[in-house]
Residue frames as a rotation matrix with the C-alpha (Angstrom) as fourth column:
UNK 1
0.588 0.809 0.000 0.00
0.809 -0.588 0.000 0.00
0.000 0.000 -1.000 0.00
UNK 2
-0.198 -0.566 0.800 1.26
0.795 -0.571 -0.207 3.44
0.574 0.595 0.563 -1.07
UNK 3
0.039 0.977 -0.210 0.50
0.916 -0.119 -0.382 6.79
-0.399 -0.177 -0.900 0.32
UNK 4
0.671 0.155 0.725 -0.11
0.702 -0.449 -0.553 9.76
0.240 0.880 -0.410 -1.07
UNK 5
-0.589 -0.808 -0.037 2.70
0.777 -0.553 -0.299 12.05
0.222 -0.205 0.953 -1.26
UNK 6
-0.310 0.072 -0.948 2.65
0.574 -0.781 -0.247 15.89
-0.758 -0.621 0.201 0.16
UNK 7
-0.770 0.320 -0.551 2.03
-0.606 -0.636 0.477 17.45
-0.198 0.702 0.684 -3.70
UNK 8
-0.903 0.345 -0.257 -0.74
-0.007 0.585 0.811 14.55
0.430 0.734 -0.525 -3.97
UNK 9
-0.590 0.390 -0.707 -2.14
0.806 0.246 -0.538 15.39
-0.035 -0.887 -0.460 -1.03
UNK 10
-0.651 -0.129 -0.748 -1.97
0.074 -0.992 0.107 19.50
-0.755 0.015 0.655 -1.63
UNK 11
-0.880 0.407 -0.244 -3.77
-0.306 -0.094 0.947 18.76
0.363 0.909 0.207 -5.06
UNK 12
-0.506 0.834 -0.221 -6.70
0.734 0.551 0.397 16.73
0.453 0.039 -0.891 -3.67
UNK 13
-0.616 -0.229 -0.754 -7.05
0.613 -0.740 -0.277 19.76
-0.494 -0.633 0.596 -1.40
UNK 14
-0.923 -0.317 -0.220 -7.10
0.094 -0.737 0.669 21.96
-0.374 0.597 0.710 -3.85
UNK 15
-0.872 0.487 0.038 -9.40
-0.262 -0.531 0.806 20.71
0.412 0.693 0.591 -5.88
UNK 16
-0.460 0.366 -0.809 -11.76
0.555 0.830 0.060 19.22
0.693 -0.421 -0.585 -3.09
UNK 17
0.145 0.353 -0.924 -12.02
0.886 -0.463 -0.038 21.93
-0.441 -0.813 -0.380 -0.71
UNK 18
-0.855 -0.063 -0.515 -11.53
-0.173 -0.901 0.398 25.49
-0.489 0.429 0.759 -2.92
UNK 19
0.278 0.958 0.064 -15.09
0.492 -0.085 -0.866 26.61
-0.825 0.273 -0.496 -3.68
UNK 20
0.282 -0.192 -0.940 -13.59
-0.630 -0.776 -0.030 29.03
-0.723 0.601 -0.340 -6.44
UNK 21
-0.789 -0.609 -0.082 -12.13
-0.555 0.650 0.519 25.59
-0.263 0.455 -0.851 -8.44
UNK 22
-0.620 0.618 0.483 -15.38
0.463 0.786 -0.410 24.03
-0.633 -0.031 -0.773 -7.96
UNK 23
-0.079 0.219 -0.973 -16.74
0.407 -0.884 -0.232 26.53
-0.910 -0.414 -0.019 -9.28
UNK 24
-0.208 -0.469 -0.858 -14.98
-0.887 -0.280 0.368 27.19
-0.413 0.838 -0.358 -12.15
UNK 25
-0.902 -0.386 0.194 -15.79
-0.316 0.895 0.314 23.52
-0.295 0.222 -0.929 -13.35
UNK 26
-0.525 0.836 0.160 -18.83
0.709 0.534 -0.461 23.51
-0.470 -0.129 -0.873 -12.72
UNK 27
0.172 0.287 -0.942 -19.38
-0.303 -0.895 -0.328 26.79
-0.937 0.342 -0.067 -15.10
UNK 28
-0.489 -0.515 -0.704 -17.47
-0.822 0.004 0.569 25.05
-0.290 0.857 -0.426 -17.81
UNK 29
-0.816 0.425 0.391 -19.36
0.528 0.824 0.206 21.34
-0.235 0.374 -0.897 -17.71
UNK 30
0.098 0.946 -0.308 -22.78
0.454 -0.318 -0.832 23.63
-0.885 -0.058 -0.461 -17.43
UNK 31
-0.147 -0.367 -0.919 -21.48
-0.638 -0.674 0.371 25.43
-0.756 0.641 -0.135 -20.53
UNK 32
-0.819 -0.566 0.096 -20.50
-0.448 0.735 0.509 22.37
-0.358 0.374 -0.855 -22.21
UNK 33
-0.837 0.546 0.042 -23.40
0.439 0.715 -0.544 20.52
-0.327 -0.437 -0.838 -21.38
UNK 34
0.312 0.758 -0.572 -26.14
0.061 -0.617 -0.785 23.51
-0.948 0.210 -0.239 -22.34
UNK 35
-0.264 -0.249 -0.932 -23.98
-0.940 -0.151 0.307 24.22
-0.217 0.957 -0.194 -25.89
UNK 36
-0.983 0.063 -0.173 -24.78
-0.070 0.740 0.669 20.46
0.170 0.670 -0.723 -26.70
UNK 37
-0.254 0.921 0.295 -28.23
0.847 0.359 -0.393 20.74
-0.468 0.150 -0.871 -25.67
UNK 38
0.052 0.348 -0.936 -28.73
-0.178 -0.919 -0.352 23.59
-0.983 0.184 0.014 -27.34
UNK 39
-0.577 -0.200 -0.792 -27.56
-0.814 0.218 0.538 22.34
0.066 0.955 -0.288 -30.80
UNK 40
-0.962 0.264 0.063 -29.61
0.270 0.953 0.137 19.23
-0.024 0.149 -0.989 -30.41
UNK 41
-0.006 0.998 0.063 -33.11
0.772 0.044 -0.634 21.27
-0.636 0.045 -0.771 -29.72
UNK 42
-0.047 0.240 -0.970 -32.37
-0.565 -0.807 -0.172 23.67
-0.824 0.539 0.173 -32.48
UNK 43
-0.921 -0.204 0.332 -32.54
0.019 0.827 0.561 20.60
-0.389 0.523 -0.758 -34.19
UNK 44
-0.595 0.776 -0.209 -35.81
0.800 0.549 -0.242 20.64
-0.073 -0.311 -0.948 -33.67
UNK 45
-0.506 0.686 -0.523 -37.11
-0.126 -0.659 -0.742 24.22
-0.853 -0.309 0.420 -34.54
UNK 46
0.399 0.252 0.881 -39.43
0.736 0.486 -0.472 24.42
-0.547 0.837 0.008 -37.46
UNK 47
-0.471 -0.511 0.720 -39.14
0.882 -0.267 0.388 25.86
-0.006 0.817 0.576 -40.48
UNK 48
-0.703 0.194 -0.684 -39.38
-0.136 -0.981 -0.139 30.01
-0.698 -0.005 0.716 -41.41
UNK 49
0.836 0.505 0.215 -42.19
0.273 -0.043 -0.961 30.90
-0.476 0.862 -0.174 -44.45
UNK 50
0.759 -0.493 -0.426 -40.41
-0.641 -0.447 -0.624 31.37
0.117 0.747 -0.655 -47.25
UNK 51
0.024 -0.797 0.604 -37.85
-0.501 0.513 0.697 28.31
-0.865 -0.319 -0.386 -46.53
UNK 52
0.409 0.150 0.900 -39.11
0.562 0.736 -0.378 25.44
-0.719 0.660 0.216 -49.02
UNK 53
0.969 -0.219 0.112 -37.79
0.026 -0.365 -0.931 27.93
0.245 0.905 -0.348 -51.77
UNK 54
0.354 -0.931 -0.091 -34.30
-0.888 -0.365 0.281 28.12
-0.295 -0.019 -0.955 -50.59
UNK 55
0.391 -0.337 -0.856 -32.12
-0.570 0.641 -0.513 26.12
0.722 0.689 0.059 -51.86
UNK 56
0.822 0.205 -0.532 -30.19
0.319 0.608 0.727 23.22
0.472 -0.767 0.434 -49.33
UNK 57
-0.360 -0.919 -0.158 -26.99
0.852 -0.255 -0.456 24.93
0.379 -0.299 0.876 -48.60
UNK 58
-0.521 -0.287 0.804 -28.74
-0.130 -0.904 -0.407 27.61
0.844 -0.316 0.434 -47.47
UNK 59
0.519 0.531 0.670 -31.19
-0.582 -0.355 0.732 26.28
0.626 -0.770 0.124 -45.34
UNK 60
0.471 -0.582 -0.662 -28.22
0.764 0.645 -0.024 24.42
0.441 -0.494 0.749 -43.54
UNK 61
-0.851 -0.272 0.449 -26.80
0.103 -0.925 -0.365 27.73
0.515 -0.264 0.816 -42.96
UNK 62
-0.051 0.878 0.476 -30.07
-0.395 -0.456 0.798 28.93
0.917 -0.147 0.370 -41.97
UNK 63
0.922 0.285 -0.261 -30.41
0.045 0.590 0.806 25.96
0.384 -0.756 0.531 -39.00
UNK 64
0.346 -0.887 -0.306 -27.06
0.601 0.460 -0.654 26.34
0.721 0.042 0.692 -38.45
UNK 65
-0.500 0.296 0.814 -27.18
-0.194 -0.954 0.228 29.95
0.844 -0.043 0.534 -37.61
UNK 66
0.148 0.977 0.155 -30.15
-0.437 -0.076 0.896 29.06
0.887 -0.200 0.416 -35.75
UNK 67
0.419 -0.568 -0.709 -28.10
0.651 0.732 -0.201 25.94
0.633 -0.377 0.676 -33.50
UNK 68
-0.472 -0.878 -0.085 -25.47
0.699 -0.314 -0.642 28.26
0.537 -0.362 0.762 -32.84
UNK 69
-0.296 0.174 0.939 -27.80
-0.390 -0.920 0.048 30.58
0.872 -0.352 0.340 -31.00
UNK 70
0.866 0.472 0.166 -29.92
-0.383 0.411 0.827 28.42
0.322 -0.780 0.537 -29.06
UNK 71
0.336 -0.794 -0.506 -26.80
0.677 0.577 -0.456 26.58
0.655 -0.189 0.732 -28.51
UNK 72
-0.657 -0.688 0.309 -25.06
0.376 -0.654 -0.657 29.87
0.654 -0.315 0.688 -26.89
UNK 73
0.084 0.828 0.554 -28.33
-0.682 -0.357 0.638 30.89
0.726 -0.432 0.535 -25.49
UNK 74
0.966 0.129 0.222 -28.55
-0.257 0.503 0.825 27.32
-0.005 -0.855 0.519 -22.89
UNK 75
-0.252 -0.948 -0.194 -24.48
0.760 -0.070 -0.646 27.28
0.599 -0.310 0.738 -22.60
UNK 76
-0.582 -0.424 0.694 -25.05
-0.066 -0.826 -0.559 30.49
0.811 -0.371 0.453 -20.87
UNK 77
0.303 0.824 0.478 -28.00
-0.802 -0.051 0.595 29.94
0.515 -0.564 0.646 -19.02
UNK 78
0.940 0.082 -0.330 -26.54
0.174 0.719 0.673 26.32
0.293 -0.691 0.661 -17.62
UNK 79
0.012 -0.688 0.725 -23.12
0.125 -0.719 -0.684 28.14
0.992 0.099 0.077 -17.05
UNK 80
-0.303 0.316 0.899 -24.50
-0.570 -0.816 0.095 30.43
0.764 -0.484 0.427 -14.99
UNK 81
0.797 0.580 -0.169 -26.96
-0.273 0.596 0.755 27.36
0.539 -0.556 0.633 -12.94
UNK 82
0.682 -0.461 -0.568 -23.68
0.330 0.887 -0.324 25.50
0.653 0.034 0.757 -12.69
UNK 83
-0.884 -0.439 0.161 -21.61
0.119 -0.545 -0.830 28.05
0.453 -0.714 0.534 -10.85
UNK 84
-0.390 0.331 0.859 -23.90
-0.402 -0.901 0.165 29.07
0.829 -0.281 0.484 -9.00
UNK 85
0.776 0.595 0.208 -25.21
-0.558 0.495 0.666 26.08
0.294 -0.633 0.716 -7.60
UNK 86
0.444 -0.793 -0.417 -21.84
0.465 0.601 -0.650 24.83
0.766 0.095 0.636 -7.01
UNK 87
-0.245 -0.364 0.899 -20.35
0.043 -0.930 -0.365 27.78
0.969 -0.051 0.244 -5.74
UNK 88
-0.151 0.435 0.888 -23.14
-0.689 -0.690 0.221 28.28
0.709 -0.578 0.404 -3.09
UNK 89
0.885 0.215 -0.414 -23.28
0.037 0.852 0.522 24.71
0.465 -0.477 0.746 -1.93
UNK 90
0.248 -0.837 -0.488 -19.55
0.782 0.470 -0.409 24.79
0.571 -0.281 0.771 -1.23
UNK 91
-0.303 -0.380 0.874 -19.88
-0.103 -0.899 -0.426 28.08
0.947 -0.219 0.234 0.80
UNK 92
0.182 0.582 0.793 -22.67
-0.746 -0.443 0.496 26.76
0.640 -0.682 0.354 2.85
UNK 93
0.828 -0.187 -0.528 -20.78
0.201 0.979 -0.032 23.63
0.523 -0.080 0.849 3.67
UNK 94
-0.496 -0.868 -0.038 -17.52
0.466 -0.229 -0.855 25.38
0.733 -0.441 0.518 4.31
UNK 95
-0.417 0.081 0.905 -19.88
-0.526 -0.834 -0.168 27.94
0.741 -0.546 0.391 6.74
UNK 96
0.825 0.478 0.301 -22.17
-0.528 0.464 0.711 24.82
0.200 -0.746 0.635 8.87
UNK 97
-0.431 -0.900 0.059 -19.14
-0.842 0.378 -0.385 22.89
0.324 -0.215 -0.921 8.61
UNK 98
-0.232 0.391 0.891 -21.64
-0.217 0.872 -0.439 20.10
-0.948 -0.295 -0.117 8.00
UNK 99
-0.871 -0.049 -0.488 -21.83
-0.490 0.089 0.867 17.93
0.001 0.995 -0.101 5.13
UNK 100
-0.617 0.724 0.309 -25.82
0.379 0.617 -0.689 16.93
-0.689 -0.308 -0.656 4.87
UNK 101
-0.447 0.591 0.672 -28.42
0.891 0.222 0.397 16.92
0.085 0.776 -0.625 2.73
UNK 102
0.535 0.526 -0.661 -29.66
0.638 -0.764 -0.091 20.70
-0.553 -0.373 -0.745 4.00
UNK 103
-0.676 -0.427 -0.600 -26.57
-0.266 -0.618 0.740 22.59
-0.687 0.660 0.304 1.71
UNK 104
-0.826 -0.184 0.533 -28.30
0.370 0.535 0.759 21.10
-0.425 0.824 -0.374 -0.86
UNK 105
0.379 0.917 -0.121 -31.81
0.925 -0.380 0.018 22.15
-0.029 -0.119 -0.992 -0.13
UNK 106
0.186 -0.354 -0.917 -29.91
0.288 -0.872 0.395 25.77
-0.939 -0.338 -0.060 0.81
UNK 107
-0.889 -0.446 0.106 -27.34
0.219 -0.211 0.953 25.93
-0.402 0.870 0.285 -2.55
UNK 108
-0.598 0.436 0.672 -30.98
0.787 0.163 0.595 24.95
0.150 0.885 -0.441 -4.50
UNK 109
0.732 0.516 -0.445 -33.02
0.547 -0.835 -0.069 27.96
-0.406 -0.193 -0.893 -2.87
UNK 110
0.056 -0.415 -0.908 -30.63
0.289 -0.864 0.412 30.18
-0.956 -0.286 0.072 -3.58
UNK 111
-0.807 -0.503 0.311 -29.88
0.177 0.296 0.939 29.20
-0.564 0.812 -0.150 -6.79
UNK 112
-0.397 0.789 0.469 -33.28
0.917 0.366 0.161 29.04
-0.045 0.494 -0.868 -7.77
UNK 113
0.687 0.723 -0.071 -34.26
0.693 -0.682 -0.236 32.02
-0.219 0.113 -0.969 -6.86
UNK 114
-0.237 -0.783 -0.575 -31.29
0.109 -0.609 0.785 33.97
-0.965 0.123 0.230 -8.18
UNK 115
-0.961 -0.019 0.275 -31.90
0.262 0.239 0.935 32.56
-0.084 0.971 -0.225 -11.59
UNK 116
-0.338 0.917 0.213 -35.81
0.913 0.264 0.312 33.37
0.230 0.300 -0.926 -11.21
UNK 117
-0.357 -0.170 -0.919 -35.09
0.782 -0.592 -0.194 36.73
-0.511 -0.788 0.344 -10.13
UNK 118
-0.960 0.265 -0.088 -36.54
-0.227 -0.559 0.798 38.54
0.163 0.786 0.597 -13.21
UNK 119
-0.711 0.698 0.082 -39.83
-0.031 -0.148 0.988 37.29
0.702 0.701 0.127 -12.37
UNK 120
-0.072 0.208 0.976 -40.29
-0.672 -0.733 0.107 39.49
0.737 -0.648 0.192 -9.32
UNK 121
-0.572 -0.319 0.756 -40.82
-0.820 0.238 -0.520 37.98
-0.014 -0.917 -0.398 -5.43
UNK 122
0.612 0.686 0.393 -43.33
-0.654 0.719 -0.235 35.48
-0.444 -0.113 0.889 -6.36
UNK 123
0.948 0.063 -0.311 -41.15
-0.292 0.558 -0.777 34.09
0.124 0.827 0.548 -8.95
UNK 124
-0.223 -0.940 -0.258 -38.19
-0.508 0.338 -0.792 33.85
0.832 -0.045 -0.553 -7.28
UNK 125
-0.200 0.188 0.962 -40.14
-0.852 0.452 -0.265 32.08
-0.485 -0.872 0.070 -4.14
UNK 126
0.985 0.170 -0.017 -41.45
-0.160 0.880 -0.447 29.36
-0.061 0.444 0.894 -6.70
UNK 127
0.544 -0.774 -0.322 -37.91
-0.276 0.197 -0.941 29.24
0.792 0.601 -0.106 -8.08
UNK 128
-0.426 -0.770 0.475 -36.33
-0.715 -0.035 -0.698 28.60
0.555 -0.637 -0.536 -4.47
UNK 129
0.058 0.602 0.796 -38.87
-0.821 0.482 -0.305 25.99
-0.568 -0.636 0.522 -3.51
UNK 130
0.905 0.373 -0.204 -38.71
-0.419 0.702 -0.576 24.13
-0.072 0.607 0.792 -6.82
UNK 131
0.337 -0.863 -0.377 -34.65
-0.360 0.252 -0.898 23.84
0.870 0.438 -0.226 -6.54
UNK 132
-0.558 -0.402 0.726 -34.38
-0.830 0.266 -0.490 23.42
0.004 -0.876 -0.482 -3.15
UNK 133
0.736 0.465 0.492 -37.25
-0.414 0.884 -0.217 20.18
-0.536 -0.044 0.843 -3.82
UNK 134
0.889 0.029 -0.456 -35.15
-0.376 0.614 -0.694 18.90
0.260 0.789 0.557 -6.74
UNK 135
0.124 -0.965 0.230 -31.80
-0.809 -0.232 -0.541 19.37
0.575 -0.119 -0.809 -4.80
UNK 136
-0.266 -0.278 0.923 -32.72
-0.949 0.243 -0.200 17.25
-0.169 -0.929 -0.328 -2.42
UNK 137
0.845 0.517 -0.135 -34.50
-0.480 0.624 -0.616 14.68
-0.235 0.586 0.776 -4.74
UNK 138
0.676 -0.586 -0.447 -31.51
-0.336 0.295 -0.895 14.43
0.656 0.755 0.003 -6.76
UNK 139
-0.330 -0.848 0.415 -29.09
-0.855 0.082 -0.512 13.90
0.400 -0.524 -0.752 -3.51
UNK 140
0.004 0.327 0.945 -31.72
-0.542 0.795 -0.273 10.87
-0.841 -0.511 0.181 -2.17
UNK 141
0.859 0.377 0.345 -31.70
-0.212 0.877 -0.432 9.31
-0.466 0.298 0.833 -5.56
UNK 142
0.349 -0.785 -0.512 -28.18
-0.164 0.486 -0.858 9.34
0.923 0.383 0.041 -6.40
UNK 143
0.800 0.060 -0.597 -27.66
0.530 0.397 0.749 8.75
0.282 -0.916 0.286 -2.21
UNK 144
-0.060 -0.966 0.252 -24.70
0.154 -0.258 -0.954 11.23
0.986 -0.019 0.164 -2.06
UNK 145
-0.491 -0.252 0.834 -25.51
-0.800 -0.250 -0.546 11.99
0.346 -0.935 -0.079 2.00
């Protein structure tokens, strides 16, 4: 049995216990992750009037065009989820200095209602009840506490 050296240790560290690392990662998979859905349901819009006359190189362009927005449109938008709910879980963990199933419920209120904040105090109470339910869903069915 091995153990882990002092720079193997320092790394796990790092990226284990630095909300600002988690953070960052979780902004980039939520990116990632939204730019490929996004190109897969612009798959799926329909067609403009005036399409059937174009010719097929353009309306590939056309959907293409079309991809690349939605595509940039839920890259930002799961970004944004992804830090945020990341971010805020690993603050309120690092602040109870407990690791239970309540950050989760916390991180998802917050989260929720940050992101629902355009659609005034009602809409960011729905939006902090409905993440703080799913957070905690999602932590009993993948059993992480």
């Amino acid at each position: 049995v091995e153990l882990p050296t002092q720079e193997q240790m320092m790394m796990d560290d790092v990226m284990n216990n630095n909300c600002m690392v988690k953070m960052v990662l979780s902004c980039v998979m939520g990116g990632v992750l939204g730019a490929g859905m996004g190109i897969f349901f612009g798959a799926f819009e329909p067609m403009q009037p005036g399409e059937e006359k174009l010719g097929v190189m353009q309306t590939l362009r056309n959907y293409g065009r079309q991809s690349l927005s939605k595509s940039w449109s839920y890259a930002k938008g799961f970004a944004a989820f992804g830090a945020l709910y990341s971010g805020s879980e690993c603050v309120i963990e690092q602040t109870r200095a407990k690791h239970d199933i309540y950050n989760s419920a916390y991180a998802g209120c917050f989260t929720g209602g940050v992101m629902a904040r355009s659609g005034g105090k009602e809409g960011m109470a729905m939006g902090c009840a409905t993440m703080a339910a799913l957070s905690v869903c999602m932590d009993r069915f993948m059993d992480i506490h």
